[in-house]
Structure formats: structure tokens, C-alpha cells
Residue, then its C-alpha position, 0 to 999 in steps of 0.5 A: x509365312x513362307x514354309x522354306x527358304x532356298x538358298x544361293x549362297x552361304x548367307x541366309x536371308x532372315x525373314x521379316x516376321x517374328x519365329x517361335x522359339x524352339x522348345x527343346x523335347x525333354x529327354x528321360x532321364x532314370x531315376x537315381x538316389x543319389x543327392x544333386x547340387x544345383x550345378x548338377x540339377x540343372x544341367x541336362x541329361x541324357x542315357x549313358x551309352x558306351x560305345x557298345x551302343x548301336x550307331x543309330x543310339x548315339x547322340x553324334x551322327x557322323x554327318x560332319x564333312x569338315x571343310x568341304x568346297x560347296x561344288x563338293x557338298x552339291x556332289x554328295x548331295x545329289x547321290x542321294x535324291x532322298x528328301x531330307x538328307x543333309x550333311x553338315x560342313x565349314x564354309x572356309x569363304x565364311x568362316x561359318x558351319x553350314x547345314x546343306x539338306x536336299x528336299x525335292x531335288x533341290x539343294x538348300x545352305x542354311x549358314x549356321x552362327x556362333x554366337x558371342x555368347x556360346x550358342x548356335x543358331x541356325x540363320x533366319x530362326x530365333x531358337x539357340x543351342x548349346x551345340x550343333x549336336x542339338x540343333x540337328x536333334x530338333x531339326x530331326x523332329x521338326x522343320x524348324x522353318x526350314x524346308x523340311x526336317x532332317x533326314x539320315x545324313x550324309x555319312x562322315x565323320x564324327x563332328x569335333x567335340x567343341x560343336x556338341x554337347x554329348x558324345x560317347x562315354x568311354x572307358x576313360x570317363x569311367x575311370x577319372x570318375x572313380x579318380x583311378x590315375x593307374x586305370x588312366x595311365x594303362x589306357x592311355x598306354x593302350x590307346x597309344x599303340x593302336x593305330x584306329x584311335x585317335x589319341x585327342x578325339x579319345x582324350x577330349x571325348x564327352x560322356x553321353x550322360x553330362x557332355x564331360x570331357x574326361x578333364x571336367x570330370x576329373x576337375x569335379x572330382x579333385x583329381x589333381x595328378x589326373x588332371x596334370x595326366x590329362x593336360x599332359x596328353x593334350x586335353x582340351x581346357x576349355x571344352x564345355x559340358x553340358x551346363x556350359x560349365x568349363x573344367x574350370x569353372x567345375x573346379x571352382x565351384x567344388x573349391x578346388x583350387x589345387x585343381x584351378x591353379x593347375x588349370x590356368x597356369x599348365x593348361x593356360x586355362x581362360x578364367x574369361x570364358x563365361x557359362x552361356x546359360x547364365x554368363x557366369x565366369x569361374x570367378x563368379x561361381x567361386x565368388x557366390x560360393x565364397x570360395x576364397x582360395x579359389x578366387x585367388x588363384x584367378x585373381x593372380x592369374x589375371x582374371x578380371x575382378x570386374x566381369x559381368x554376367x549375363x544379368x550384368x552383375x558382377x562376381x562381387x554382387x553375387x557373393x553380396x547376394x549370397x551372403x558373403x559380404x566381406x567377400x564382396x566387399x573385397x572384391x569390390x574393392x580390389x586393388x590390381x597391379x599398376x598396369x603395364x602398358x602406357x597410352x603414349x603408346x596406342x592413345x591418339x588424342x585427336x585422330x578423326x575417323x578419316x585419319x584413322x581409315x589412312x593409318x590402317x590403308x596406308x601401312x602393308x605391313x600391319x598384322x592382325x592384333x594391330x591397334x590403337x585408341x582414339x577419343x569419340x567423336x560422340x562424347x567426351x566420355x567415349x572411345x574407340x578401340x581400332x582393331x585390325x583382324x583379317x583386312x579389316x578394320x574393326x572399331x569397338x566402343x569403349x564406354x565410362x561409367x561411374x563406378x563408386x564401388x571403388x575407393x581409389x577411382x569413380x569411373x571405369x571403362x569397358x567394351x560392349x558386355x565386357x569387364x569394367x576396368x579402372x582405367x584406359x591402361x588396364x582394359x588394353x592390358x586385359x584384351x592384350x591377354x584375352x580376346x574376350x568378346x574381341x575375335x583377337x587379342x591386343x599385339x601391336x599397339x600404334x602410336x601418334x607417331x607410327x611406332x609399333x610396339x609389340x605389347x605382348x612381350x611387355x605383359x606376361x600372360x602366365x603367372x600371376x602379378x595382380x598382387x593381392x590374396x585371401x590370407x586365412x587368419x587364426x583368431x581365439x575372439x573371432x574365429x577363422x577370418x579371411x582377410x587380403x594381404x600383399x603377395x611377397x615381390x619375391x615369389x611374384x616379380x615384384x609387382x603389388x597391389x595395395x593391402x586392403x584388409x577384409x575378415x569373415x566372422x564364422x557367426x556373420x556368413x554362411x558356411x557349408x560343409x569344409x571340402x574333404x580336400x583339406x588344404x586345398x578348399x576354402x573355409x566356406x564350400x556353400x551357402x546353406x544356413x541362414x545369415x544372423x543378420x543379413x536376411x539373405x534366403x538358406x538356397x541356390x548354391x547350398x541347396x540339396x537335392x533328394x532323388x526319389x520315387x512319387x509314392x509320398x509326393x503329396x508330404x514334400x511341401x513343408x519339409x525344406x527339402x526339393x525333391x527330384x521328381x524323375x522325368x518319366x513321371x511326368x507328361x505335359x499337356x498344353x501350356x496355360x501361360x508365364x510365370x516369373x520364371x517361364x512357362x507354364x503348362x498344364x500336365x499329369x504326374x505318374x504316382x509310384x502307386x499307379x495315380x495320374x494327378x493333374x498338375x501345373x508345371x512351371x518350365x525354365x525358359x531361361x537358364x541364366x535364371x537357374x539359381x533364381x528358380x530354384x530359390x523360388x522351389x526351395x522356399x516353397x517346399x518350406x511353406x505347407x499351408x492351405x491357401x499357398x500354392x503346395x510344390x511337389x519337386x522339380x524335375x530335371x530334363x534338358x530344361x529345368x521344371x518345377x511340379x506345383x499343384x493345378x488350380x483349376x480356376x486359373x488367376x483370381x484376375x482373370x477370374x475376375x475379369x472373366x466372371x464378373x458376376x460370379x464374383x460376390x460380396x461374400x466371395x471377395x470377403x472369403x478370397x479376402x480372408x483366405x489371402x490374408x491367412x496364406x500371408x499371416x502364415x508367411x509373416x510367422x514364416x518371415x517370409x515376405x512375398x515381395x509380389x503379392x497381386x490378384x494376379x499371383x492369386x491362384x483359385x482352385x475352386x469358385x471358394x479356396x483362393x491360393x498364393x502363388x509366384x515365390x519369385x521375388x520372395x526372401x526369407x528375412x533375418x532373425x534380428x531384422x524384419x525387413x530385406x533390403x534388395x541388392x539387385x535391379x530389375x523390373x519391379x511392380x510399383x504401382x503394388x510396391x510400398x513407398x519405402x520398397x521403391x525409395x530404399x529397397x526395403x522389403x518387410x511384411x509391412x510392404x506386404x501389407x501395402x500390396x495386399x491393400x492394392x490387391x484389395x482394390x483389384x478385388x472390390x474393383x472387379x479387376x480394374x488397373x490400380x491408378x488407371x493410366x497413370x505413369x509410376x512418376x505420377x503415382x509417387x508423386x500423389x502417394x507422396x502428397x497424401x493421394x490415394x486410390x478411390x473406392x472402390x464400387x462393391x467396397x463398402x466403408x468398413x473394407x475401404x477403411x482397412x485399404x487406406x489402413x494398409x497405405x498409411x505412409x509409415x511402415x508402422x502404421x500398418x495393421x499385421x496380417x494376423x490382424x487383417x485376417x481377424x477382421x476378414x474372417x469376421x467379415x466373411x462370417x457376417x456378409x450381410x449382417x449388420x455386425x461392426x468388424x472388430x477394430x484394428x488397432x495400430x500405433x499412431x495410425x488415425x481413422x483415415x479422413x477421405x476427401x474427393x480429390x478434383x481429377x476424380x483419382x482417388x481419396x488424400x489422407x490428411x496423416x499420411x504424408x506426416x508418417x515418416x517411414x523410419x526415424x532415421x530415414x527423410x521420405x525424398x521430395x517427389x522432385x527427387x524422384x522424378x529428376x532421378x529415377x528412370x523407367x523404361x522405354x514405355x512412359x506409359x508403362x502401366x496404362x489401363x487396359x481391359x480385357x484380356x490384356x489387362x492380365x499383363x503384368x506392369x512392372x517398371x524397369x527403374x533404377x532406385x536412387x541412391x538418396x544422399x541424406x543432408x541437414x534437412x534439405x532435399 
């Protein structure tokens, strides 16, 4: 690969071969005692400076030129022969920022892109940054596969606050953070008479320590008057810290929607702005909150009920997830205002491509925001939006889905990553008010007979006519209930949506603590608790943050509560590997005592992954048993790390494929018992594992065998036994119980059917379970009765149990309490000729094993006659196969050895949703 790339314009060639991905450099942060939210632990921090500081300490050089011609930056650059020295410019030809570096007398342009999802990345490289402050910072530290790594800059000015994360935290940051509005109106009185400062770089400065403007704070804190101050001496709405998160956004997720009502209809905040880590809205975050004033207040000012995040869920999808399904249910269902645009004016039935070209070619007088809409030629179910921007005509396809959630309309229309939309009118009112994802918003729509219309005179773009909110309702028998009313059309210029009930028992969702804010919160501020029926996991949103030392780290695991280990405390050494949620490194943890411990930790690679990491922490801290992987916190730094316990050994899989003959009857009984005590543990817990594998079975020693990878686990409600998923994603079929794939269902009896396959990896020294067969074919045979054969160190009594725990009927499974008594028996008795006690389970009959012709594995002449519920049809295979789609690899689990038999298989399907008739299939 070459080292460096010379530049001769402003557009850098991209190299041909794959680049690592940058890792950022975690930077110290001091140890605090106070108690984080999740928004707050995740978001990266850096010492707080004040101006005071030496210039050669804050994190924004001033090595920004503005939008200085390249002939001038040439010039600059060439005052100083020193390799390394760089500056940064916007290119006006471009529209780009530009990194310009000299190394070896000669001059390199590195275009800098924005990306659509709020990221900077450098031309040429993988790595992304929220802000070019950062990206300067590691190309400083290393070259990046750039010529070199950069020096001191050319000195200029300080770079504008939308193009970095951190800055400097001045007196006014102080002051909003204490809600003082007299300490706020006096500085800016001061600031306003001197000449030297500039009054918008002071008002839109972001601290040092969380990358908040003085706005964002004020919007975390509820500072209604200070937040009305500051819009008043032009603060910036829409300015990012450094979680992503907007002023907005910050307001919601605290349920102040005082402060987002001030936001959006003062400061015309943009309710479209997604979180470039997790793609998350503010109606998002106010969604799986259950923050229902807040998502009212969006609601009315036009924020899109149907926007989708970077997993490509939407608002009601996370609230499902949290446990507020009435909420979800409502959102889901939400009926907007009639739109106000009509397709005689932009829609042109027939237009080909070629006409097209001639409409925007032929007129002179077209502006930027001219518009129309014409059918596809690709498919019947797509369209074209044609957009003019800058002499050039831009096409975005516009794409129908079917959308059953609603119950006025089955399919809705959207562009790219953009929000759904019931229909071809509301999309077009949508982008006529954000160009959200579009470089400009909708103006003039073009008719089929060439008349303009100017439709931003027709949609009002600042107060709010969707016509539906949340009305707190007061009720003896139930308690306090949310439920959706038509807004009056007197207050509201009259447009209305439909009424569409909805109510929130106390006893049915999770409420967290009532905001201090009073009338301006929502009922329900958190998810903490546990849902009485729904099953849903007490974490993410709701989760408290304990700040402490390292003294009592080894007591932590079992306790419910995450502890926030300081970062200082911890050195990385060399990476082992992935895990579900990012990489894994081995490392050491400093103890306040003056002990370095070894220990594994588990880096966030992703950070649209936050709330899923941290869900996975939290249900570790409340498992302290010997054979699960023990958690001693998670550590907070520009990335997210959780601090588990090292085993040594590495994978039990990769154990087995690496010493095979190591690997005995009586360690595989012993693993075997020990597997089964960890999850009978988990089973009284109510936990399901949901991903149990002799891949996720850690050895911290040849003899003690550990649990590991809480990623997919759920917690499971008091009346129920089972958890039912809500969201797609890659799942590992071939470990998966019939009734996880057909119905996402998850219970301690799927567990069950995983540990059997995990059985079989073990007795079968590591092989791939169902060779090369596809997922297709395996629920094909699981449905004709077929299973995995036996293995070859498994004698009857193990392969008995195995087929025990495949029984097609959930109920006709043994508990893990039971296979731990016939494994510890087993384990006692390797040699001896002792019978294993029985298991006995209802309806479950000794399994009758035939060879199978193709040599695949054994069929189990009761199998196929379990049905998984009384209620439930297992489908016909022929469902499956016409229904079900995997991803692009058919072959996706393929029997592979060596080392890359350790890869995971999972299968990205989608489940079917089964429509159960009279008996027929």
C-alpha cells in the first residue's frame, strides 16, 4: 500500500485497497461521584479548560483559514518548509473543507467530506469523526494514510463551532450550568461592550468538557428564560455536543417540553436532525422515554411521526421496546392533517427521463428548490423526485412500502433513509418544510402544464397543525392515563386529524421518577422497573451510573448497579477479538489499593449500539454466579468500555478446535455441568440467554467453564416465561429453537434447544452443527422430525439428552435444573458403569433414532407431533421457504474448519408474520 498520496486538485483519489479503521485514543477523564444517565456516560469527555488555559492545552487550534483560494494557501505554506505543517480552508470551487500539509517541500490537498450522517471523513480513509477538531487530533498522532502526520499549524483562526466538538468553557457555560438568568443577562451586558469578542462565537462557544453549547446546557437543565436569553442573542439551535445530541434533543430526553416548545417554535429548531451515532431523532429519544408531552410538542410542529434511525426503527418501535406500548401503539397509528399540497401540481404521470432533462434545460428562469414528480420507469411502485440545486438537476427515488401498522393506509412512501409517509402528498409537504437528507427544501413545485407554483406560501412552516395530542386523563379505577385528543381548530387554524384513543395504565408501563419541573414533565421521565406483563429488560434509558474508586471492584457483579470505573484505571494492551458489540482487548485494571489486575475489556466500536451495550452491562452486574463471566463496570472515554473478568483460555471453540486432545470425556462432561449450572442460575434469574454457543463459553482454566456475551439477552416478565422480540436483525438459526425463528419467542425452553447444539459442538470437538447446509434446509429437516447425528465421543446416555432438548415442543424439554443433576452425575461417574438419573418430562418419549439416508442426522418419530403451543400451527416448511429471506450469502452457514470455523453464522431473516387459518397452511 503506498504511504502517501500527492494531490493535484481538490479531489482525492481513493485507494483501491481496504484501510483500517482509526480507533480513537481514550482520553482521561477524573474521577466524579456523582450519578450519570446514559445519555451522559456515553458521550465522550475531555478535562475542563477555561480560557485561562495555555493555548498549546485547548482542543481548538486555530489552524482554520476560512475560504482562502488554493494559490493562497500554496503561499502560506510554503513560509514554512517544516514537514508537517498544515492548515485547514473551505474550498468555495468544492464546497468541501480541505486539510493542505507540506512534507518534503512539497504541498498535499486532502478534500475533507461531510457526510450525510453528520461525520467528517477525510478523502481516501475509512475512519469518521464527529468534528474536524477530532479528526486533526488523531491525524497528530498518526499519519492516517496520509503523507505524514501533522505538525503545528498555520496560525489563523479559531475554526467555527459547527466543525468541532470541544472548545472552551467560558464563563457563560458556568452560569447557564447553575440556571443563574442574572449571571447571564450581566455577561452578556459585559461582553456586549467590548470590542475584542465576538458576541456569536462567545454565545455559541462549546465547553471543553461535553462539547455543549451554552444553549444545550440550558436545555438540560430546563432553563426556559435562559434558553429564550440566549435565542434572543442569536444562539445557535442546532449546534451538536458531543454525544450528537442537539439542544433539542437534550430537552426531550429530560421531558422538558417547556423548553422543546421554545426551541422549535423561537429558535425554529429542526425536529429532523438525527444523532450521528445512533441516527435517533428528538422524537425518538422522547419516544423510548415515554415522554409524552414532549412528543406532542414535536408532533405539532411537524416532526415526522415516522423517521427512522440508523437501525432503521422508528420512534414507535423504540417506545414498543421500552416498554411504553400504548405509546407505541399511538404513534404507530397516528393520524396527521390532510396535506396541503396536491399532485396536479408536481406529479407528471408519464414524463420520461428525456422530457424531464428538457423541462429543467429549457426554462432560465428555474430556481433552486424547483420540483416535480414523475412515475419510474423501473417499477410501477416507484417514483422520482427531480429536484433543481445549483444548475443541476438531482433525481431521488421515492420508494413504497407496505406499512401495516397503520389503520388508515397499507403502504407509505420515502426517499433513501428518510421518514415514511402515507402518501405522495405528505412526503412532498415534508421536504417542503425540512431538507432532511435533500441539499434544499421543496419551493416550487412544476406542474404537467408548466405552471410554478410557490408551495412554501401555501405550508406554513412554524406553528403546528398535525391536529392530534396526548391528554393526561384523571381516573379513580385506573390512574393516570395518556390518551390522544383532537386539537381545537380554534387555537390551531382549524386543521385536524382524526381522535384516536390510547391510555397508560400506571400498573402496565414503566414509569421513572416525575421531572422536578412539574407541569412541564411528562408522567413517565424513564424506563427503570420492570413491565408486569411485558417482560421488557429494567435498563438503558433508565439506568443509574454509580461514579467510583476501584477498592470494592470485585463485589460489584450481582448488585444491579453499573459502576463507573474512571479511565485512568485502565490500560489496554493488544486486542483478542469481537464480540457482539465490538472489540475486545485484553488489558489491566489499576485497584485503589495499588493491585493491577488482568482483565478483558469490551470496546464500543459502534455507538448507535450505546443503549444495546449498556443493556448488556447492566444485566450482567445482576448475575454473580461462578460459571458467568463477572462485570466490574464500564469505563467512559471517547468510546464506551465495559471491564469483564479475563479468561485465559479464550473460547471454549477455539479451545476445542485448537487442543483437541485436551479436550476428554471428563472435561466435556464437567464444561458441560458447569454450562448447565450457569444457565440454571439464569433460569431462576429468568433470564434467557437467547445466544448460548460454545463460542460464547469462555475457559478461565482447562477446568472452570464461564458464560459470556449478554448481548441478546432479556430479562422475562413475572407472569410470562417467555420474551417475544420486536426487532430484526442477524440471528444464529442453526442454535435457535423452532418457535425463536417462526414466532420470536424466546424462553428458557429455546435456551434448552441451544444448549443441545452447544452439547453437540462439544462432543463433536468444535464441528459446524448441520455441516453445509443452508437455514432453509435445516428448518426444513427440524420440521420433518430430522436431527443432528451423533456425535462421535457421545455416548448414548449424552445423545438421549441432546434429542431431549430438540423435542419440538417447548414443553417437552428438560430444565436446566434437571440437565445440571444428570450432568453433575455424569461428571462424578465418567467411567463408571452408574445409570444417569432419569429426566422426566411430560409427553417427551425416549427418542426413537433412525439413520437418515444422506448420513445428516437422526429423525424423532414424536417430534414432529409436539405442537410448540396449544394455540399456536407449527407452519408447513413450504412457508418458510416461499416466505422467509436470508441474506445475500445462501450458503451462510457453510462447514468451514480451522480457524475460521469460530466466525459466528447468523442469518439476517426476516420472520413471517404467519396468518393462522381454519387448519390449512
Amino acid at each position: 500500500m503506498p504511504q502517501h498520496r500527492k494531490q493535484v486538485n481538490d479531489n482525492c483519489n481513493v485507494l483501491n485497497q481496504p484501510l483500517p479503521r482509526v480507533i480513537h485514543r481514550p482520553i482521561p477523564i477524573t474521577a466524579s461521584s456523582v450519578v450519570l444517565s446514559p445519555f451522559e456516560l456515553v458521550t465522550p469527555r475531555m478535562p475542563v479548560r477555561t480560557v485561562a488555559d495555555p493555548p498549546e492545552m485547548v482542543p481548538s487550534s486555530h489552524w482554520f483559514h476560512g475560504n482562502i483560494s488554493r494559490e493562497d494557501t500554496e503561499r502560506l505554506l510554503k513560509h514554512h518548509l517544516q514537514n508537517g505543517t498544515f492548515l485547514i480552508r473551505f474550498s468555495i470551487s468544492t464546497h468541501k473543507y480541505v486539510l493542505s500539509v507540506i512534507y518534503n517541500q512539497q504541498l498535499y490537498h486532502y478534500p475533507i467530506e461531510e457526510l450525510s450522517d453528520g461525520f467528517y471523513q477525510v478523502n481516501g480513509t475509512n475512519a469518521k469523526y464527529l468534528g474536524i477538531d477530532l479528526l486533526v487530533s488523531e491525524f497528530r498522532r498518526a499519519n492516517n494514510c496520509i503523507v505524514c502526520s501533522l505538525g503545528k499549524p498555520v496560525p489563523g483562526l479559531r475554526p467555527p463551532p459547527h466543525i468541532t466538538v470541544y472548545g472552551v468553557t467560558n464563563d457563560l457555560h458556568h452560569a447557564v450550568r447553575k440556571a443563574n438568568l442574572k449571571g447571564v443577562r450581566d455577561l452578556f451586558t459585559r461582553v456586549s461592550s467590548m470590542e475584542v469578542t465576538s458576541l456569536s462565537d462567545y454565545v455559541n462557544e462549546k465547553s471543553a468538557d461535553s462539547g455543549a453549547t451554552p444553549l444545550i446546557e440550558a436545555a438540560k437543565t430546563g432553563s426556559n428564560d435562559i434558553v429564550r436569553l440566549l435565542l434572543e442573542h442569536n444562539a445557535s439551535v442546532n449546534l451538536r455536543d458531543c454525544g450528537g445530541f442537539t439542544a433539542l434533543h437534550r430537552a426531550c430526553q429530560k421531558s422538558f417540553a417547556h423548553v422543546a416548545e421554545t426551541l422549535l417554535r423561537v429558535g425554529r429548531a429542526n425536529p429532523q436532525i438525527k444523532c450521528p451515532f445512533s441516527g435517533n431523532t428528538a422524537l425518538h429519544e422522547a419516544a423510548m422515554l415515554g415522554h409524552a408531552d414532549c412528543v406532542n410538542c414535536l408532533l405539532r410542529y411537524h416532526a415526522a411521526p415516522w423517521a427512522r434511525n440508523a437501525e432503521a426503527e422508528m420512534p414507535f418501535e423504540l417506545a414498543l421496546r421500552y416498554g411504553f406500548a400504548d405509546l407505541a401503539a399511538a404513534l404507530a397509528g397516528y393520524k396527521p392533517a390532510p396535506a396541503i399540497t396536491v399532485q396536479n401540481d408536481w406529479y407528471h404521470p408519464s414524463l420520461s427521463k428525456s422530457e424531464t432533462d428538457k423541462i429543467f434545460s429549457n426554462c432560465s428562469t428555474i430556481k433552486d428548490g424547483a420540483f416535480l414528480i414523475r412515475r419510474s420507469s423501473q417499477s410501477e411502485r416507484k417514483f422520482v423526485l427531480v429536484l433543481y440545486y445549483q444548475h443541476q438537476t438531482l433525481k431521488y427515488q421515492i420508494e413504497v412500502v407496505d406499512f401495516s401498522f397503520h389503520m388508515d393506509t397499507k403502504e407509505a412512501y420515502f426517499i433513501d433513509k428518510g421518514p415514511l409517509h402515507l402518501s405522495l402528498e405528505h412526503l412532498v409537504e415534508h421536504y417542503s418544510r425540512f431538507a432532511d437528507g435533500i441539499p434544499v427544501r421543496l419551493h416550487y413545485a412544476i406542474s404537467p402544464s408548466g405552471r410554478v407554483t410557490n408551495i412554501e406560501q401555501l405550508v406554513p412552516h412554524n406553528l403546528d397543525n398535525h391536529g392530534q395530542e396526548l391528554r393526561k386523563i384523571e381516573s379513580s379505577a385506573v390512574g393516570d392515563a395518556w390518551a390522544l385528543r383532537t386539537i381545537s381548530s380554534s387555537l390551531h387554524g382549524g386543521r385536524m386529524g382524526a381522535p384516536l384513543s390510547m391510555s397508560i395504565a400506571k400498573g402496565a408501563s414503566r414509569h421513572g421518577q416525575k421531572s422536578n419541573q412539574g407541569k412541564h414533565s411528562s408522567s413517565s421521565s424513564g424506563v427503570s422497573g420492570m413491565s408486569s406483563g411485558g417482560g421488557l429488560l429494567p435498563v438503558a434509558a433508565g439506568l443509574q451510573l454509580t461514579s467510583s474508586g476501584t477498592s470494592c471492584i470485585g463485589s460489584t457483579s450481582g448488585s444491579g448497579e453499573l459502576r463507573l470505573i474512571p479511565s485512568d484505571a485502565v490500560i489496554l494492551l493488544y486486542r483478542l477479538g469481537e464480540g457482539e458489540f465490538g472489540e475486545v482487548y485484553r488489558g489491566r485494571l489499576h485497584l485503589d489499593n495499588g493491585i493491577v489486575q488482568e482483565v478483558a475489556v469490551k470496546v464500543l466500536v459502534q455507538p448507535s449500539q450505546r443503549l444495546d451495550f449498556l443493556k448488556e452491562a447492566t444485566i450482567m452486574m445482576q448475575l454473580s454466579h461462578p460459571h458467568i463471566v463477572t462485570i466490574y463496570g464500564v469505563c467512559e472515554n471517547k468510546r464506551l468500555m465495559m471491564i469483564l473478568e479475563l479468561a485465559e483460555l479464550g473460547s471454549l471453540l477455539d479451545y476445542l478446535l485448537d487442543y483437541p486432545e485436551k479436550c476428554q470425556l471428563p472435561e466435556l462432561y464437567n464444561w458441560s455441568m458447569q454450562i448447565a449450572s450457569g444457565m440454571s442460575f439464569l433460569e431462576s434469574a429468568r433470564f434467557v440467554h437467547r445466544d448460548l454457543a460454545c463460542r460464547n463459553v469462555l475457559l478461565s482454566n482447562h477446568s472452570c467453564a464461564k458464560i459470556s456475551d449478554f448481548g441478546l439477552s432479556r430479562a422475562v416478565g413475572v407472569e410470562s416465561d417467555y420474551y417475544k422480540a420486536t426487532q430484526r436483525g442477524k440471528w444464529p438459526v442453526k442454535w435457535y429453537a423452532p418457535e425463536s425463528i417462526y414466532y420470536k419467542t424466546f424462553s428458557h425452553a429455546s435456551d434448552v434447544w441451544s444448549f443441545g447444539i452447544c452439547l453437540w459442538e462439544m462432543f463433536s470437538l468444535g464441528e459446524h452443527p448441520y455441516a453445509d447446509q443452508d437455514s432453509f434446509e435445516v428448518l426444513r429437516q427440524i420440521e420433518e422430525g430430522v436431527r443432528l447425528p451423533k456425535p462421535h465421543l457421545a455416548n448414548d446416555d449424552v445423545f438421549a439428552i441432546m434429542h431431549d432438548c430438540w423435542a419440538y415442543n417447548p414443553d417437552a424439554r428438560p430444565t436446566f435444573a434437571q440437565l445440571l443433576a444428570v450432568f453433575q452425575h455424569l461428571a462424578t461417574n465418567v467411567y463408571e458403569n452408574v445409570e444417569p438419573p432419569e429426566v422426566v418430562v411430560p409427553g417427551n418419549a425416549n427418542p426413537s433414532c433412525k439413520a437418515v439416508k444422506n448420513g445428516i442426522g437422526c429423525h424423532n418419530n414424536n417430534t414432529k407431533n409436539n405442537n410448540i403451543s396449544s394455540s399456536t400451527t407449527a407452519p408447513h416448511p413450504s412457508i418458510v421457504t416461499t416466505t422467509m429471506a436470508t441474506s445475500t450469502n445462501q450458503n451462510d452457514n457453510q462447514h468451514i474448519s480451522g480457524n475460521d470455523r469460530r466466525q459466528t453464522n447468523c442469518t439476517n431473516i426476516r420472520i413471517p408474520n404467519l396468518v393462522q387459518t381454519n387448519g390449512s397452511s
